[in-house]
C-alpha positions as CSV (number, residue, x, y, z in Angstrom):
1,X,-100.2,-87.9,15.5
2,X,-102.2,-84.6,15.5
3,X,-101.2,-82.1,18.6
4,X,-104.7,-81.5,20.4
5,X,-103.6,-78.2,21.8
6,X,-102.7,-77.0,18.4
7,X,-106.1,-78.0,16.7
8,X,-108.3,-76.7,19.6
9,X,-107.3,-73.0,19.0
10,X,-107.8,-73.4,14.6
11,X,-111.5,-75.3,15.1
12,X,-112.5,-72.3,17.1
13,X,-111.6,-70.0,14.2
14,X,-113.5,-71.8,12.3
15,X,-116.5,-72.5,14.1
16,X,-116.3,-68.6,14.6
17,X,-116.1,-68.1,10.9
18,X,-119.0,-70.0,10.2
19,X,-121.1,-68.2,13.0
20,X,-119.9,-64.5,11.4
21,X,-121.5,-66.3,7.8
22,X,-124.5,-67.4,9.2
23,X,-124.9,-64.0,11.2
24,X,-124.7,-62.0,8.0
25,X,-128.1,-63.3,7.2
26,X,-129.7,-62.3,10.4
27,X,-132.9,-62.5,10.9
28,X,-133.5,-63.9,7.5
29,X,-131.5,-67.0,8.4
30,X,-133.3,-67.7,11.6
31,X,-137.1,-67.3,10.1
32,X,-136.3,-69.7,7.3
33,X,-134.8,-72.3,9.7
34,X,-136.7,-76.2,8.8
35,X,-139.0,-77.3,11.7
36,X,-136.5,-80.8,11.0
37,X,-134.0,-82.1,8.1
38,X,-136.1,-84.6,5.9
39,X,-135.7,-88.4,5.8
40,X,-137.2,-89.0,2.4
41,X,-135.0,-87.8,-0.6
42,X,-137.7,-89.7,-3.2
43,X,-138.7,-86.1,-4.4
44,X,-135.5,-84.3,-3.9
45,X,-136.5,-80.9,-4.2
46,X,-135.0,-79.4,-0.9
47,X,-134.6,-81.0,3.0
48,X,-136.2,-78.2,4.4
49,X,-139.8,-78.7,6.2
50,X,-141.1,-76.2,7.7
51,X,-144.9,-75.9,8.7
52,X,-147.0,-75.3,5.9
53,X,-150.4,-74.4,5.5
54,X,-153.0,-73.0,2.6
55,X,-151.4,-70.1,1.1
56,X,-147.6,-71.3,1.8
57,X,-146.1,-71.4,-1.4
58,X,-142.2,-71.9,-2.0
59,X,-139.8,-75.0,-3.2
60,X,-141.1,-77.0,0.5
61,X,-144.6,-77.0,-0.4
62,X,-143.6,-78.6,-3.9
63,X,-141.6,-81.0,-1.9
64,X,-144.8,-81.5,0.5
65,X,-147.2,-82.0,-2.6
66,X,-144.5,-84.6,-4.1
67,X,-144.6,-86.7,-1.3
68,X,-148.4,-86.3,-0.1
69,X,-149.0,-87.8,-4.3
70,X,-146.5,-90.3,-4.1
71,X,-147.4,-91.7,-0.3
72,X,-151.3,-91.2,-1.0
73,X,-152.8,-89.6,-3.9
74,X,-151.2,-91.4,-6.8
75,X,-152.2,-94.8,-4.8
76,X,-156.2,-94.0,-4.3
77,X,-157.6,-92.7,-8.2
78,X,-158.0,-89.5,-6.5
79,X,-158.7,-85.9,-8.6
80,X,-157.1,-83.5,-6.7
81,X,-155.5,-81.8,-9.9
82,X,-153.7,-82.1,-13.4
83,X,-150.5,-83.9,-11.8
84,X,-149.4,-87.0,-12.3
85,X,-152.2,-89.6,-11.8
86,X,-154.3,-86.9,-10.9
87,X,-152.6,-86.0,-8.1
88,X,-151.5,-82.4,-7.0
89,X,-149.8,-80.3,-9.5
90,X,-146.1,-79.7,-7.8
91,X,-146.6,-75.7,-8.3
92,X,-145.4,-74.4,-5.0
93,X,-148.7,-73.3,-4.1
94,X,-150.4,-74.8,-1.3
95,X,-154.3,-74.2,-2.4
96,X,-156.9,-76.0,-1.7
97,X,-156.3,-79.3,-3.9
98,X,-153.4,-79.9,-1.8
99,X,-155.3,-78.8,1.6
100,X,-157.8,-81.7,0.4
101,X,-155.3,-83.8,-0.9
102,X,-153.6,-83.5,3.0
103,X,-156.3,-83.7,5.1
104,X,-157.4,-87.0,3.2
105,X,-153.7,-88.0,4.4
106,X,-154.1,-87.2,7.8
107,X,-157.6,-89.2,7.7
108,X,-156.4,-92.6,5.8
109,X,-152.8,-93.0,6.8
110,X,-152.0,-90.7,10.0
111,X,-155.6,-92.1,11.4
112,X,-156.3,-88.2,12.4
113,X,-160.1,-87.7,13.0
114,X,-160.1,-84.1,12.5
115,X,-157.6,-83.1,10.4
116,X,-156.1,-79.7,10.1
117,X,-154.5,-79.3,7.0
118,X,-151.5,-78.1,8.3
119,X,-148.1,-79.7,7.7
120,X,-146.3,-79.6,10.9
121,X,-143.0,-82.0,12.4
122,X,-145.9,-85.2,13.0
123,X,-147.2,-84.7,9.1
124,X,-143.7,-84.1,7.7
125,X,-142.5,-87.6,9.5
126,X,-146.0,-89.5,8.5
127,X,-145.0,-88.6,4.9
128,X,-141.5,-89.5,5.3
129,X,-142.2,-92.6,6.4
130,X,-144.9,-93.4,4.1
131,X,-142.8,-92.1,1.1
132,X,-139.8,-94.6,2.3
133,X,-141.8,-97.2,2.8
134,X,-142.5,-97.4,-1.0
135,X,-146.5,-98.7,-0.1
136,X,-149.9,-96.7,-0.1
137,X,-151.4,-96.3,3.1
């Protein structure tokens, strides 16, 4: 049987050695937090989703463009690029293929009626959930 008193004092050490790890990055650490931890691993290129917008560019906006093509573009003959099926290309680079790409998203399967192209916590859970599902909207 595991002595409580003993184990309290040794989880604080750790949970303060984690802290003094995470500290090191400062700042750096905090700005590059995820907005939330994804759902969908179908793409697999990271879990982090934070807001994204034309111009973003980075390993979550090729995660973004996977899923918008496989929970929409790849499903409706669309030409938003040279991807697969003419979807989006998976570049990291949110342009304007994947701003149209998006905001045809947010029209058709969020049922937005004035889309913003912006991939915030409601956008990142629409495509989750539409990715998961394994069906078009």
């Amino acid at each position: 049987m595991t002595n409580l008193s003993l184990a309290q004092p040794l989880r604080r050490r750790v949970a303060a050695a984690v802290v003094g790890v995470l500290a090191v990055g400062g700042t750096t650490m905090m700005a590059e937090a995820p907005a939330h931890a994804a759902t969908s691993g179908i793409c697999g290129y990271t879990n982090a989703q934070p807001q994204l917008y034309v111009g973003s560019q980075g390993i979550a906006v090729t995660q973004a463009q996977c899923e918008i093509d496989v929970a929409y573009a790849f499903g409706h003959s669309t030409n938003y690029g040279s991807g697969p099926y003419n979807g989006i290309v998976e570049d990291g680079d949110f342009g304007s293929a994947t701003e149209a790409a998006l905001k045809n998203f947010q029209i058709h399967c969020m049922h937005v009626t004035n889309p913003d192209g912006i991939i915030g916590p409601n956008t990142w859970n629409a495509l989750d959930d539409q990715v998961s599902s394994g069906k078009f909207c």
